[in-house]
TIGU-181810 format. One record per residue: residue in one letter; x, y, z of N, C-alpha, C, O in turn. Coordinates in Angstrom, 3 decimals, always signed. Layout:
("A", (X, Y, Z), (X, Y, Z), (X, Y, Z), (X, Y, Z))
...
// end
This chain:
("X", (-223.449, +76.315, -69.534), (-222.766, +75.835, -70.730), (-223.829, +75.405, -71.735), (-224.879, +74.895, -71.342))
("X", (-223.543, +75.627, -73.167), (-224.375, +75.410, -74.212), (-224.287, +73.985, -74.306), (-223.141, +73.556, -74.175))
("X", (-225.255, +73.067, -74.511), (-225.482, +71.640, -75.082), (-225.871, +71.585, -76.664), (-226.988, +71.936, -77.043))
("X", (-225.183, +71.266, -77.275), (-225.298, +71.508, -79.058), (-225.064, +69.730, -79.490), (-224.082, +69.199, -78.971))
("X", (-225.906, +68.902, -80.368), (-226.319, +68.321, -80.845), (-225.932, +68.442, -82.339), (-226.652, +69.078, -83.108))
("X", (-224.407, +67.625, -82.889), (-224.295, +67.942, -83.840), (-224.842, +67.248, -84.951), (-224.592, +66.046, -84.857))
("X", (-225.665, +67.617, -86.240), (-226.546, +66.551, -87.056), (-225.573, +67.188, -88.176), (-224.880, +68.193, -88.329))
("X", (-225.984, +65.830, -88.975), (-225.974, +65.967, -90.354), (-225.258, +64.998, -91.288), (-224.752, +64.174, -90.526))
("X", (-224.886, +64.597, -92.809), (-224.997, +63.575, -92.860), (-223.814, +62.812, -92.105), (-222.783, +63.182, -91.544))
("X", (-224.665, +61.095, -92.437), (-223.889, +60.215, -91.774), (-223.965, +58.845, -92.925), (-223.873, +57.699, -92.484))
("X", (-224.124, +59.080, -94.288), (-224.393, +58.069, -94.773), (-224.628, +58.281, -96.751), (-224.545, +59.457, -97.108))
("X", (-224.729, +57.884, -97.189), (-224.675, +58.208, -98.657), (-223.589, +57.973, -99.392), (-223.367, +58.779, -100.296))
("X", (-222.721, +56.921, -99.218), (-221.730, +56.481, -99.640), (-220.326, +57.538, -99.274), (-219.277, +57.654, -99.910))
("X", (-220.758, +58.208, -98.042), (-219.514, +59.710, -97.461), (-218.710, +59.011, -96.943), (-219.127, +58.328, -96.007))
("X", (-216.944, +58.865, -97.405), (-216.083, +58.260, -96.497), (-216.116, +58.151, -94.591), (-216.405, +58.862, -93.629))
("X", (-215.808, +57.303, -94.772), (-215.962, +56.606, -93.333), (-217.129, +57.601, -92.354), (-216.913, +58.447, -91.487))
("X", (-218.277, +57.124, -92.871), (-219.055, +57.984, -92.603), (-219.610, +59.043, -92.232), (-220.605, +59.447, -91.631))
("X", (-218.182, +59.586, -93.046), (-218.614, +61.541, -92.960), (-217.683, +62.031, -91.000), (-217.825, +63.052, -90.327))
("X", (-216.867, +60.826, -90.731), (-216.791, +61.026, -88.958), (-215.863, +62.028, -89.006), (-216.004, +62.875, -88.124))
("X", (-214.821, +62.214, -89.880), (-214.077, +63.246, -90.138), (-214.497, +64.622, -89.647), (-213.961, +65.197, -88.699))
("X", (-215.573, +65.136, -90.422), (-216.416, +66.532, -89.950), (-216.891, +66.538, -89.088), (-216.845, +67.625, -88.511))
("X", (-217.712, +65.341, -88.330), (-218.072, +65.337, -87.410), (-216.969, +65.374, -85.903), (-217.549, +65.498, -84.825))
("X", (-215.961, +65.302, -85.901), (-215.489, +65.299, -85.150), (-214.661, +66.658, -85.240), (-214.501, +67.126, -84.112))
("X", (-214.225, +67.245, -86.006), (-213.711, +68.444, -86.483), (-214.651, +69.776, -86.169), (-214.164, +70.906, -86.126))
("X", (-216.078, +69.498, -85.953), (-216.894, +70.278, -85.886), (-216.985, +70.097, -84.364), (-217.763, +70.973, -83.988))
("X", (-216.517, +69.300, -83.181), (-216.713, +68.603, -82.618), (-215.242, +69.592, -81.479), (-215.070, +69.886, -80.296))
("X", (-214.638, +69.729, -82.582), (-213.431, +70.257, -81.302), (-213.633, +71.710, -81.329), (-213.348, +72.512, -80.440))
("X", (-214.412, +72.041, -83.003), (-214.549, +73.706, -82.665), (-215.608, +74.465, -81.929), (-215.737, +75.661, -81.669))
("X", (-216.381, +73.322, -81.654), (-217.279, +73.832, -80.900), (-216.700, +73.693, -79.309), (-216.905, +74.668, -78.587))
("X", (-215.928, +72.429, -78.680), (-215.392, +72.894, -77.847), (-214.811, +74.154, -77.043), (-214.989, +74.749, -75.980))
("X", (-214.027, +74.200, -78.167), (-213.302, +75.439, -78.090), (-213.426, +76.528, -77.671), (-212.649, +77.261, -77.059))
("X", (-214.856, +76.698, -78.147), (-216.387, +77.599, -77.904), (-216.469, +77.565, -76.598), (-216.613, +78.593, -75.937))
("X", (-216.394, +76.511, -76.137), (-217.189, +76.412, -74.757), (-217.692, +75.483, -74.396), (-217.719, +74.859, -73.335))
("X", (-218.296, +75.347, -75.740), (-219.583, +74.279, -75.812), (-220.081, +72.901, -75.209), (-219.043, +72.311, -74.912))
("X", (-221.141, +72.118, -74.891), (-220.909, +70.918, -74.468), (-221.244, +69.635, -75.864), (-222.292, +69.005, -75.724))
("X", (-220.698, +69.425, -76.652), (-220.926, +68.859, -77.367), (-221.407, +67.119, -77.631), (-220.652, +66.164, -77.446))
("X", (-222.715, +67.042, -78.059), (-222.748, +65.524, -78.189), (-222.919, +65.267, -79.729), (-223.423, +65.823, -80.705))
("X", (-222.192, +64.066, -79.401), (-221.587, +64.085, -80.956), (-221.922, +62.617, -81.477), (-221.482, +61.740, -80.734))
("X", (-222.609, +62.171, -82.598), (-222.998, +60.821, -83.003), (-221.998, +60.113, -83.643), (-222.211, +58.943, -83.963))
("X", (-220.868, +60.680, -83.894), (-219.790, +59.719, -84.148), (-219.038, +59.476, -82.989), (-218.100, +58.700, -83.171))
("X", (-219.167, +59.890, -81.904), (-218.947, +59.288, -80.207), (-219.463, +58.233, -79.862), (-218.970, +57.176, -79.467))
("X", (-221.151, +58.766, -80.131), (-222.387, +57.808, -79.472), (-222.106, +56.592, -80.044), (-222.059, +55.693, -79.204))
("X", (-221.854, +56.161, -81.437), (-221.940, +54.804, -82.160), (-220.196, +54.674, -82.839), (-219.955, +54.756, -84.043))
("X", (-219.529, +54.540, -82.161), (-218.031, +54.896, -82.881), (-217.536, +53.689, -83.721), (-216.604, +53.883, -84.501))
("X", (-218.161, +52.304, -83.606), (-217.830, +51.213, -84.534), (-218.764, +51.588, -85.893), (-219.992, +51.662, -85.931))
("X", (-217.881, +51.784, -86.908), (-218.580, +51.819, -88.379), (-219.211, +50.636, -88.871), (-219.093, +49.439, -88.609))
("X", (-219.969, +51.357, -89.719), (-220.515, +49.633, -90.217), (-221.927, +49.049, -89.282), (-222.777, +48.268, -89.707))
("X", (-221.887, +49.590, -88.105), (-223.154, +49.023, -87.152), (-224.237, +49.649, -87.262), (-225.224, +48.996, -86.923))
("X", (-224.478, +51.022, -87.731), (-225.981, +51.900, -88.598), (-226.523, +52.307, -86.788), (-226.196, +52.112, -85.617))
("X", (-227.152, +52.720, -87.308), (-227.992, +53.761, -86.368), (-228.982, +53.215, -85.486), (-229.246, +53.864, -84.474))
("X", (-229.822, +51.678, -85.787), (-230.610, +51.443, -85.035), (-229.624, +51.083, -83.638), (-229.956, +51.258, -82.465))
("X", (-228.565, +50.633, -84.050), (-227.205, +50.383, -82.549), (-227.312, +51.010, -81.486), (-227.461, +50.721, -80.299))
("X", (-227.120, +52.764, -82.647), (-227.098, +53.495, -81.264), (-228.188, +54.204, -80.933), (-228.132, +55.219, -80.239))
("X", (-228.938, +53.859, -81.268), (-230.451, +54.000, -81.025), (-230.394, +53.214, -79.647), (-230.097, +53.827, -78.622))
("X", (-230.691, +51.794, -79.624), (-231.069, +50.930, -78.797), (-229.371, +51.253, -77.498), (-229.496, +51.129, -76.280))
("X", (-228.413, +51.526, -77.968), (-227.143, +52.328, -77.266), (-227.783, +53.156, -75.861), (-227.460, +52.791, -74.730))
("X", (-228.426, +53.940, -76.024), (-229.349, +55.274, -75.655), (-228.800, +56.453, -76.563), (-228.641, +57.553, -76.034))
("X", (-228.539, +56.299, -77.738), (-227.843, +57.309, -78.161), (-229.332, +58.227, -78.881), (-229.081, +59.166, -79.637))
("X", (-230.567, +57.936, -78.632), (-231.939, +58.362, -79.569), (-231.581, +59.795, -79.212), (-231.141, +59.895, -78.067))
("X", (-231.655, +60.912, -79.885), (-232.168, +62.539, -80.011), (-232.797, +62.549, -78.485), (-232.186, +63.093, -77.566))
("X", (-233.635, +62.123, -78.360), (-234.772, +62.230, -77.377), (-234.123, +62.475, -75.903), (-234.052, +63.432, -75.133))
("X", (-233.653, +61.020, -75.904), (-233.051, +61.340, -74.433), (-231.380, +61.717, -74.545), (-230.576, +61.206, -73.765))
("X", (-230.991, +62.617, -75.549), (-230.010, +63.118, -75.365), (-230.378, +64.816, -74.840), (-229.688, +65.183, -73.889))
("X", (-231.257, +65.710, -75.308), (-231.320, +66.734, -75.574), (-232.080, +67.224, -73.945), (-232.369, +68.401, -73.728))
// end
C-alpha cells in the first residue's frame, strides 16, 4: 500500500485552516487505496499551530 503525506497550505488567513481540502483530498486518496497521513488528523484542535503537533510526534520525519 502507498503511504502519501498530504502537504500544503495550512495557514494564511484560509478558513478553518484550509482542513476542508485537506480532508477531501484525504478520502480521495483513500479511495485509491492509499494510506493516507493527514495533518489535519495529526493536530485536529484549531488554533494550537504546528509546534503542537510537532512535539505530538506529528514531525515529517518520523512520519514518512
Amino acid at each position: 500500500m502507498k503511504r502519501i503525506y498530504i502537504s500544503g497550505p495550512m495557514s494564511g488567513g484560509l478558513p478553518d485552516l484550509n482542513f476542508a481540502a485537506f480532508h477531501a483530498e484525504a478520502r480521495r486518496l483513500h479511495a485509491l487505496g492509499c494510506e493516507v497521513v493527514n495533518p489535519a488528523d495529526i493536530n485536529p484542535v484549531r488554533g494550537r499551530g504546528r509546534p503542537v503537533a510537532l512535539r505530538r510526534g506529528g514531525g515529517r520525519r518520523e512520519l514518512l
